[in-house]
N, C-alpha and C positions, 0 to 999 in steps of 0.2 A: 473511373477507376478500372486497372487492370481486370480483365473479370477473374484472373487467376488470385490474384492476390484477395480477392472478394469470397473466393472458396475457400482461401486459409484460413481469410480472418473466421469465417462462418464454420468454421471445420475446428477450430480452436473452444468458439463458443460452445459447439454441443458437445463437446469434450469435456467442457469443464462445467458446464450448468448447473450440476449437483453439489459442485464445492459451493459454487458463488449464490447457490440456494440456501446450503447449511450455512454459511455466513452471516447471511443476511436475518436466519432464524434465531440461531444464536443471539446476536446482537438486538434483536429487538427484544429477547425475551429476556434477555439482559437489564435493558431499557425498563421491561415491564417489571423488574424484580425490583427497581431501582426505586419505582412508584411507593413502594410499600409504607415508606419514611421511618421505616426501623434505620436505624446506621449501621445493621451488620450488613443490612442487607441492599442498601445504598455502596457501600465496601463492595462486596461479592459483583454486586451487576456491575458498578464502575470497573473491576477487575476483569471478568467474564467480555466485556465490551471492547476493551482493545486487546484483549487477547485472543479474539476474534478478529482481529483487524491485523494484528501480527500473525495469526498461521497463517490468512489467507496470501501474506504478502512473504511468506515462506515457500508454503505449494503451488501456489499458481504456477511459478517457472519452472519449476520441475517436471509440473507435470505437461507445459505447453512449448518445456524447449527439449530438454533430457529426454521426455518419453520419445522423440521423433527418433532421437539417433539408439534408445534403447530396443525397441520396436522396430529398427532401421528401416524406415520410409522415409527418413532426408536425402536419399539417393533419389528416392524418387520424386519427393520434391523439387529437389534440384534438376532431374532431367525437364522438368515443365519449361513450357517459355517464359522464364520468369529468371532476374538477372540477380546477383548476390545482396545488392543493395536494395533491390527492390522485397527481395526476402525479408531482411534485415526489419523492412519498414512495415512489412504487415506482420512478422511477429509484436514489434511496439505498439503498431497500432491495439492490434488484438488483446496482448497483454494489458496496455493502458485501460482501453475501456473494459475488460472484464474487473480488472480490480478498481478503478473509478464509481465505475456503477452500484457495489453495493459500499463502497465510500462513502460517496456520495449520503447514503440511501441512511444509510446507519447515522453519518453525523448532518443530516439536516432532523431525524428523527427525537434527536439527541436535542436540537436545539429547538425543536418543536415542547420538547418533555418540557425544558429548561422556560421555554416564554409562558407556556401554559398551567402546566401545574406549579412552577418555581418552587417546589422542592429542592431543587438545585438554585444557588441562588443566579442571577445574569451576570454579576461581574465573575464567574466562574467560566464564560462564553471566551474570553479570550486565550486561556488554560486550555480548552478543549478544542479549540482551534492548532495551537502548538504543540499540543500533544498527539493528537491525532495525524498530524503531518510526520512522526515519527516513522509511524509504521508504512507511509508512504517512501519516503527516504530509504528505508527499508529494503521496499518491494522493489524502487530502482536499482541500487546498490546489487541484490540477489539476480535480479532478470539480468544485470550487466556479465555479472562472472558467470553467469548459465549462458549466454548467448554468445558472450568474446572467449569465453575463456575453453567452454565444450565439454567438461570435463567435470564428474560428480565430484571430483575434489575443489573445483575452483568452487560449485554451485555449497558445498556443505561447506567450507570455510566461509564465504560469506555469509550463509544462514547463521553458522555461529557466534560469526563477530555481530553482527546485528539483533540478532535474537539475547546474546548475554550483555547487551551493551542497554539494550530499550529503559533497564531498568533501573539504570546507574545513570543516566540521562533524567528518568524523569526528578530519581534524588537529585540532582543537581538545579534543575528546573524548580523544585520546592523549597530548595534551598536562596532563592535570589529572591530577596524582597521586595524589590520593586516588581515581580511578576504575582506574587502570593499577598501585597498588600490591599487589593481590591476582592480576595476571590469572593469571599461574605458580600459583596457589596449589591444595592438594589440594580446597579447601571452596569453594562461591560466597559472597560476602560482600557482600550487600547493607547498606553504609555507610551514612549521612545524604548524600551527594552526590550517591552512584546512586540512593538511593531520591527526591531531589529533583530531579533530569533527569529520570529516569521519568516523577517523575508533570507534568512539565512537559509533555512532549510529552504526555501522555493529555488532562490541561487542554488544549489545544492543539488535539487533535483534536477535544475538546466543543465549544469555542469557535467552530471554523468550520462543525462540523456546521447549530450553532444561529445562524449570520450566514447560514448558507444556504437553511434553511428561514424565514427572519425576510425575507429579501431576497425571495428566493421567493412568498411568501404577498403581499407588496405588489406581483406586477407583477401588469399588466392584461392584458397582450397578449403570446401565446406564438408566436404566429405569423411 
């Protein structure tokens, strides 16, 4: 790897460590409020859990694409020996695994809570897979108009449409029976429905990865 591009990515991280800490705190203590088996409060940490999963995937680009040209050190970025496209890929890289990582972290935690204490029941495993892929969708969608587009207007319009939209998605998702007819159940049952919303949001998230490196790769001027 460039070693240039290896100081970005590592210059991104300690930039942001404290976000992708509180995230990760949130969301566990979320997790642990969820233990209680009261159902307000099963409510509250289920709520508290991906709402934690959608700021992070709101701020993160703001503050690891926006801050560079607010701060104006993309001039000097860009004087480095390091070529437009090659930029391009170490903010994704960068971006990706900081929000991956406490992804990750949160929802295998989640299905950790889910096989061991099964307060939650397992056929609610596939729900929480679909849903959770939301706020990834999300976190794509915002890094794209933050990095193509350059501009706090392109980066707060797609915060908005994605942020007022999570919730109107997931009504909809609760409303299709073949996805809600398992969630009580002892077993996960991945149907043809859920395994079709799946892989729709993963399509989804290929699709703008690859409009954003395609977009990318033809601009001239980063400055």
């Amino acid at each position: 790897m460039n070693p240039v591009i290896r100081r970005l990515i590592l210059k991104d991280w300690r930039l942001n460590r404290s976000l992708i800490s509180l995230t990760v705190a949130v969301g566990l203590v979320a997790l642990v409020l969820m233990q209680s088996g009261s159902r307000t409060h099963r409510l509250l940490g289920g709520v508290w859990f991906f709402v934690a999963l959608c700021i992070l995937a709101s701020m993160l680009p703001a503050r690891a694409i926006l801050n560079e040209r607010r701060k104006q050190t993309l001039a000097f970025v860009m004087s480095l020996p390091i070529s437009s496209v090659q930029y391009s890929i170490a903010k994704i890289v960068s971006l990706w695994a900081m929000f991956l990582l406490p992804w990750l972290t949160l929802l295998a935690s989640a299905l950790l809570l889910i096989d061991t204490r099964q307060i939650v029941p397992r056929g609610a495993i596939p729900m929480l897979f679909i849903v959770s892929m939301l706020p990834f969708v999300g976190f794509c969608l915002i890094s794209a108009a933050a990095l193509v587009g350059e501009s706090e207007g392109w980066l707060g319009a797609a915060g908005l449409l994605c942020n007022s939209s999570y919730w109107f998605v997931w009504y909809l998702l609760a409303r299709i029976p073949s996805l809600t007819a398992h969630l009580r159940g002892p077993v996960a049952v991945w149907n043809s429905t859920a395994r079709t919303v799946f892989s729709a949001e993963i399509g989804l998230i290929v699709l703008i990865l690859a409009l954003t490196l395609f977009f990318q790769s033809r601009k001239r001027d980063f400055i």
